[in-house]
C-alpha positions in Angstrom: 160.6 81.3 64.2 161.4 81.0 60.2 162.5 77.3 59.7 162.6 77.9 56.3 165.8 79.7 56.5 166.9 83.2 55.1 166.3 84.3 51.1 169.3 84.9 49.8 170.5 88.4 49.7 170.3 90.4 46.9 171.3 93.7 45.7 169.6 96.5 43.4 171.4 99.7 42.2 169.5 102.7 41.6 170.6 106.0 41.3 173.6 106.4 44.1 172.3 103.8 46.4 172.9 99.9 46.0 170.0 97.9 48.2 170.6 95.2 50.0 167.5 93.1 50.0 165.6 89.6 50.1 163.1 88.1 48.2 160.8 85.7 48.5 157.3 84.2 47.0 155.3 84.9 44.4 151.9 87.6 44.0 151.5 90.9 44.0 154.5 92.9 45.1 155.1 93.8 49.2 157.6 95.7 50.0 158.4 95.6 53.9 160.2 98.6 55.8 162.6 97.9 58.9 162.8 100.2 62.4 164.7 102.2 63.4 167.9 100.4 64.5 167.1 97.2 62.9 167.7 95.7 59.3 165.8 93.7 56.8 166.8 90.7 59.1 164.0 91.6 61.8 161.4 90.2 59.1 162.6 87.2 59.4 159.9 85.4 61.0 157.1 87.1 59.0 158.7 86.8 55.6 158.0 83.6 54.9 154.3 83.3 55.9 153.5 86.3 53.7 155.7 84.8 50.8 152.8 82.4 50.6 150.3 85.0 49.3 153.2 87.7 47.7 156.2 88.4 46.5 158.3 89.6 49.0 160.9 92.1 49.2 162.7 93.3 52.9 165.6 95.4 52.2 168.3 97.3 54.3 167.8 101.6 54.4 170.8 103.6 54.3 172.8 102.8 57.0 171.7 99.6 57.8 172.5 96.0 56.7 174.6 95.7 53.5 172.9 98.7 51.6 175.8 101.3 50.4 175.2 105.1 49.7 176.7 107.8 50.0 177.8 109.2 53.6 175.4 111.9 53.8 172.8 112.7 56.5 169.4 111.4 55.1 166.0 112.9 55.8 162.8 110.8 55.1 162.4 112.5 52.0 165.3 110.6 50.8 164.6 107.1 52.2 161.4 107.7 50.2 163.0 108.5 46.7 165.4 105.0 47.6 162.1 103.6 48.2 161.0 104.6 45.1 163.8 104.1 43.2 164.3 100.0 44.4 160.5 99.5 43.8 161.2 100.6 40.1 164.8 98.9 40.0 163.1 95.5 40.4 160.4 96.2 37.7 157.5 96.7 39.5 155.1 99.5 38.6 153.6 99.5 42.0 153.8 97.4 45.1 151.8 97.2 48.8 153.9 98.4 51.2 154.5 97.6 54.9 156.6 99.6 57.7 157.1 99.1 61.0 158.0 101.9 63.8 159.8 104.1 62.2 159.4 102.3 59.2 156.0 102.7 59.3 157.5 106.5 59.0 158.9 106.1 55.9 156.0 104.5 54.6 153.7 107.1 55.4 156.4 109.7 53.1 156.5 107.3 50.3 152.5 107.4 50.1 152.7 111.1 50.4 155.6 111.7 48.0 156.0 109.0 45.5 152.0 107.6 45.5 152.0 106.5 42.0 154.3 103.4 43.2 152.1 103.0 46.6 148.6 100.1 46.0 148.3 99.6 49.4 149.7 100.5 52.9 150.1 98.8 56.1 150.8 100.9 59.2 152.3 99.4 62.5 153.6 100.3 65.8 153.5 104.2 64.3 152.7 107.8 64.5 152.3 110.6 62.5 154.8 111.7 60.2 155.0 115.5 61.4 155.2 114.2 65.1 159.0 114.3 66.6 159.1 111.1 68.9 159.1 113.3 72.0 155.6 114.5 70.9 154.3 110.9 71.5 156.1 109.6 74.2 156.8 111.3 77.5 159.4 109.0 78.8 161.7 109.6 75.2 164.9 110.9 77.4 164.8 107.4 79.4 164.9 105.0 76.2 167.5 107.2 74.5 169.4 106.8 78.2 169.0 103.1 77.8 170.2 103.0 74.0 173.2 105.2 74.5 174.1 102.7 77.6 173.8 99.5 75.3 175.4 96.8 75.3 174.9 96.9 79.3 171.2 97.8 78.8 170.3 95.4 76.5 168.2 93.0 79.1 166.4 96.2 80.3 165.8 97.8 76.4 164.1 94.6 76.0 161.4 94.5 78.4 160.4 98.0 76.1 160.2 96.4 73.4 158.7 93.2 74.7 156.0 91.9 77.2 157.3 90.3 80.2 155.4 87.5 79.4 156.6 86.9 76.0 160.4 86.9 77.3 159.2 84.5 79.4 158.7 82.3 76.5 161.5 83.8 74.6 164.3 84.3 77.0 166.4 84.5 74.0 165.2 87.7 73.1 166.5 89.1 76.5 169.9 89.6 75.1 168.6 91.2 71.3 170.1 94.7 71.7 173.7 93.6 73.2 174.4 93.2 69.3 174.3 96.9 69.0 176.8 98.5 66.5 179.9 100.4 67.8 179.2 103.8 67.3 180.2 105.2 63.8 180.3 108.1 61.7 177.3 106.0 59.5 175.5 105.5 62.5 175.4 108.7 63.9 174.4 109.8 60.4 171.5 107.0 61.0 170.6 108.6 64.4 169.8 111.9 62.7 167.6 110.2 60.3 165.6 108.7 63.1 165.5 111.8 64.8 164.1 113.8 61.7 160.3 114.3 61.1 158.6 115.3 57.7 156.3 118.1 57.7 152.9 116.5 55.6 149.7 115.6 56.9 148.9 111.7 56.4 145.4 113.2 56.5 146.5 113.2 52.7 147.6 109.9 52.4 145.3 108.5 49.5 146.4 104.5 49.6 143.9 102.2 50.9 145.5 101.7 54.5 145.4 99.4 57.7 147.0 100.5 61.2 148.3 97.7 63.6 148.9 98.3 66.8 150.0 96.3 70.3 148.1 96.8 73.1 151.4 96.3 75.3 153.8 98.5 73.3 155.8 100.5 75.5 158.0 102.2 72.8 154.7 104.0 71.1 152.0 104.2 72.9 149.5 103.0 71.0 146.8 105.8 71.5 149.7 107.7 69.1 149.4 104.8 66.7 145.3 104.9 66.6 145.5 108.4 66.8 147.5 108.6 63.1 144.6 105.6 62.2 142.0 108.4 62.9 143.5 110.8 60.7 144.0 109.3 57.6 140.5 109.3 55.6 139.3 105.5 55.7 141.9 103.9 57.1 141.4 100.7 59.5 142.8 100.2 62.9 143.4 96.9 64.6 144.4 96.6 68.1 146.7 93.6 68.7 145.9 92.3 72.6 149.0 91.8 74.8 151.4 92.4 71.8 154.5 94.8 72.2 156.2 96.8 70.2 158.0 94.4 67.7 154.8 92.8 66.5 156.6 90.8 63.5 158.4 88.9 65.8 156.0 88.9 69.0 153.1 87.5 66.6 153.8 86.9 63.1 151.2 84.8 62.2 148.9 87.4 64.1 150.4 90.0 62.0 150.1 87.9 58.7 146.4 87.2 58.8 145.8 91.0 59.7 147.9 91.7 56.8 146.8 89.4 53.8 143.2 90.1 55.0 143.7 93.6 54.0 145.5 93.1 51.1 144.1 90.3 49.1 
């Protein structure tokens, strides 16, 4: 866990979006990208190990966290441009870039729209942009049963998103989706973002580009994950053993090494 406590949070306005975002460390710019439900706040654990080799920036999408924009649905194309947009609010010409799950989506649009701000990319617990999730994962109508039943689910959701063996250790983590937002008009505008796919080939992705992926993750199977590694042209795929789904909290220091290796 971070026992350095949390960067204080900052905000950057660009165009009609105001970002929400923490930063940490110093060396070449990262930018991390959250999942789907989550905020900037699931990099918790990871963001200060990597602050020791970069400077650090996890920031809330629209929808999430403290970021304001306007109440509109988004596609990924749009996410990409805020992308965009926050990389050049905080004066960087170009920075790595790091999504997980769905923001490992989002990722994979910013290479493919905006590449002149993408060095290099890191891929995790993933799959191809054009994919719908339903493509990749049979059992998609049983997690979205389990989401819509949250808070009561939550102990259940877990054990997706986890190994048993890590909640085990981390009983605490048990009880991480009872937290779930009331549903909104913001986050049903949210749900259609998630839902939305992108229709370009990472086979054109042109950043330098590592693909993590647990061996234990239930929410993306990772043979969808190594599958997008084996169509991007000289990417690198890393199998994490026993890991689930949330890698940056399952195995941050795991995650860390995988990352800075590639990077640095």
């Amino acid at each position: 866990m971070n026992t350095e406590g949390p960067a204080m949070l900052q905000f950057k306005t660009h165009a009609h979006v105001t970002s929400a975002y923490e930063c940490a460390g110093h060396g070449p710019p990262l930018l991390l990208m959250h999942g789907a439900e989550a905020d900037h706040r699931m990099f918790a654990d990871i963001l200060p190990l990597l602050a020791r080799h970069f400077t650090v920036v996890a920031y809330d999408q629209r929808e999430c966290g403290d970021t304001q924009a306007p109440a509109s649905d988004a596609t990924l194309a749009d996410l990409a441009l805020d992308a965009a947009g926050l990389i050049e609010a905080l004066g960087w010409r170009r920075a790595h870039v790091f999504g997980s799950s769905f923001g490992g989506r989002l990722a994979q649009a910013l290479a493919l729209l905006h590449p002149e701000v993408v060095d290099r990319l890191v891929l995790g617990s993933t799959w191809s942009l054009p994919l719908k999730y339903e493509a990749i994962q049979p059992q998609a109508d049983r997690l979205g049963e389990l989401r819509a039943q949250l808070p009561a689910s939550a102990e259940t959701l877990a054990g997706w998103f986890f190994p048993e063996e890590f909640l085990v250790e981390r009983p605490d983590l048990r009880r991480l989706f009872a937290s779930a937002k009331t549903p909104t008009e913001g986050t049903a505008r949210r749900a259609v973002t998630i839902r939305s796919a992108l229709d370009l080939s990472p086979a054109a992705i042109r950043s330098p580009t590592l693909v993590l992926a647990g061996s234990a993750d239930r929410v993306v199977p990772p043979s969808a994950t190594q599958q997008l590694a084996d169509s991007i042209p000289g990417s690198r795929f890393e199998l994490l053993p026993g890991v689930g789904h949330v890698t940056v909290l399952q195995a941050p220091a795991i995650v860390t090494r995988h990352i800075t290796g590639f990077l640095l």
